[in-house]
Residue, then its C-alpha position, 0 to 999 in steps of 0.5 A: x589574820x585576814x586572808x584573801x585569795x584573788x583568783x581560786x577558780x582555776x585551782x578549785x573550780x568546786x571539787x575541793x575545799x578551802x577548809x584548811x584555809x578557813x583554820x587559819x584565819x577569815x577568809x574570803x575567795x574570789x573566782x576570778x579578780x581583775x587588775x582594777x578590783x586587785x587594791x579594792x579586795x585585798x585593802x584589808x588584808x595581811x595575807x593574800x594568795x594569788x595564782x595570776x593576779x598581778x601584785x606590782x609596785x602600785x599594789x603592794x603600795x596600796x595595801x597597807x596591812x599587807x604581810x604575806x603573799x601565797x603565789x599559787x603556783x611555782x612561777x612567782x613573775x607575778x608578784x614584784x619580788x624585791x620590792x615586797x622584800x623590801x616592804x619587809x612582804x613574805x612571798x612565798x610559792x608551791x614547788x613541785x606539786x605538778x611535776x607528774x602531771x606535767x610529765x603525763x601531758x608532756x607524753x600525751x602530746x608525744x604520743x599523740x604525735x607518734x600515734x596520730x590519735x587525735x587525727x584518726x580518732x577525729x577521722x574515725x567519728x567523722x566516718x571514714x573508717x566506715x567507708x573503708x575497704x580495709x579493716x586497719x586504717x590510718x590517717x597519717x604516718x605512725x610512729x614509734x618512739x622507741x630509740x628515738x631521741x628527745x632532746x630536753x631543755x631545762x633538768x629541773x625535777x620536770x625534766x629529770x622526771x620526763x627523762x626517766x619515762x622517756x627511758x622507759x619507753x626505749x628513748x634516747x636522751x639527751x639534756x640541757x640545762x646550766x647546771x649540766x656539764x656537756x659530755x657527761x652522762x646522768x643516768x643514762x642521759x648525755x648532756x649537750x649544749x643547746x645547738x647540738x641538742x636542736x640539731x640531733x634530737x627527733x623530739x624536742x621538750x622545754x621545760x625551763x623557766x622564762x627568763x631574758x635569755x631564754x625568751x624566744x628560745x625557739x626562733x626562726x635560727x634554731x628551727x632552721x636548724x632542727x633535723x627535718x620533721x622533727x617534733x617540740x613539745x613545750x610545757x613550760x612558758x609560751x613565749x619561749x616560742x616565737x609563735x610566728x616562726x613556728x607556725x611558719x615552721x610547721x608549714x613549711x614542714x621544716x618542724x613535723x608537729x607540735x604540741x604546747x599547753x602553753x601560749x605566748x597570751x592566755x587566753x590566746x587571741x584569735x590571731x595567734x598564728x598557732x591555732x591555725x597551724x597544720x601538725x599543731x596540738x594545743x591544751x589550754x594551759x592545763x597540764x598543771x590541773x589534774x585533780x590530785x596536783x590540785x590537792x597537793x598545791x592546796x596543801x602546800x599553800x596550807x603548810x606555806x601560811x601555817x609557817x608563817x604564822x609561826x614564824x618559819x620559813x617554808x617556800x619563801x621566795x624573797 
């Protein structure tokens, strides 16, 4: 078997090994891959494994050996699913192998707005605690999470596991998601539907798919009707935000902070309206990446092509 990864970068930039891959068949890695290298790279190959390369129509109708697709994540937006099937393609992807991760930036951005620690650690370096009367000092209000609410859109394994910490830290919660029955409670947590969730809850944290209906969940309607300085935490997809809105949001103070690891374009362009907004917090789409998510989704992908060389079916998305 011939297997061909497209773009390996980002899930091993060189502190792993595709050993495991190298057992299964001849294998080439590419770092990085560009839409007019795709058909060129992949023309002999029976499995491919992509993270974000694009595997379209034009593509799979390209690549005539083509057996199998690995997708190197969960998300699978990047590989035309029914057409594959229909080319009699496998696709499969790598569930669950970042959930912890997710959750850990996911407080991280809660937590740095609660303890403004960018801002004064920021603050502190550039010397103003130097120059301080004052033995305790701050830059910006400080706050405790404790009994607050957070309201969580999307119960998925992301968001039953943030709404397991969030209890822990004393929080309120409340939940949206289709498979939720508003007026029930989950362990603690209340379903509710969506405009009262938006309207009720201190901190707000996406963690559902991007679909039609949820593109642009966030807009200028639902934040006018956020409670005033209210935070939103989104890890999930970027365009789940219109970015324009709540840029204008935060400036108007009508949303109190913001922290994504997501944006609507990544890399973004320097006209995003988001990385000049004040209260604004971005890490660059890598709350995915930590050393050990990274190990699991290379063992998952392993054990995904591992099956279907033996004629099972593990992941398979198609």
């Amino acid at each position: 078997m011939k297997i061909v990864v497209l773009d390996a970068y980002t899930t091993n930039p060189g502190d792993l090994s595709w050993s495991a891959l190298e057992n299964l068949g001849s294998l080439t890695v590419y770092d990085r891959t560009s839409p007019d290298q795709t058909i060129a790279r992949s023309l002999e190959a029976n499995a491919v494994l992509t993270n974000k390369v694009v595997l379209d129509k034009r593509v799979i109708d390209a690549l005539p050996n083509l057996k199998y697709i690995g997708v190197l994540a969960t998300g699978t937006n990047v590989v035309d699913l029914p057409y594959a099937r229909s080319k009699g393609i496998v696709v499969t992807n790598a569930p669950s192998y970042s959930t912890e991760s997710v959750v850990q930036t996911t407080f991280a951005h809660i937590l740095n707005m609660a303890t403004q620690l960018v801002r004064n650690t920021t603050s502190t370096k550039s010397g103003d605690w130097v120059l301080s009367p004052d033995f305790s000092f701050s830059v910006g209000k400080l706050t405790e999470i404790w009994q607050k609410q957070l309201g969580i859109v999307g119960f998925g394994a992301i968001g039953r596991r943030v709404a397991q910490v969030a209890l822990a830290f004393g929080m309120k919660v409340v939940a949206y998601g289709p498979h939720l029955t508003v007026g029930q409670k989950y362990d603690g947590i209340t379903a509710v539907d969506l405009d009262e969730l938006f309207a009720t809850s201190d901190v707000i944290s996406l963690h559902c798919p991007l679909t039609e209906a949820t593109r642009s969940l966030v807009d200028a309607r639902r934040l006018a009707a956020v409670k005033r300085g209210a935070w939103l935490v989104n890890t999930g997809r970027g365009p789940l935000l219109d970015e324009q809105a709540v840029a204008d949001a935060l400036a108007s103070g009508q949303l109190g902070a913001l922290g994504v690891d997501v944006l609507s374009t990544e890399p973004p362009k320097d006209s995003n309206p988001l990385l000049r907004a004040p209260n604004c917090y971005i890490t660059p789409h890598n709350a995915w990446a930590s050393y050990e998510a990274r190990i699991r989704l290379i063992q998952i992908v392993v054990d995904n092509l591992k099956a279907f060389k033996e004629n099972r079916a593990l992941n398979v998305v198609n």
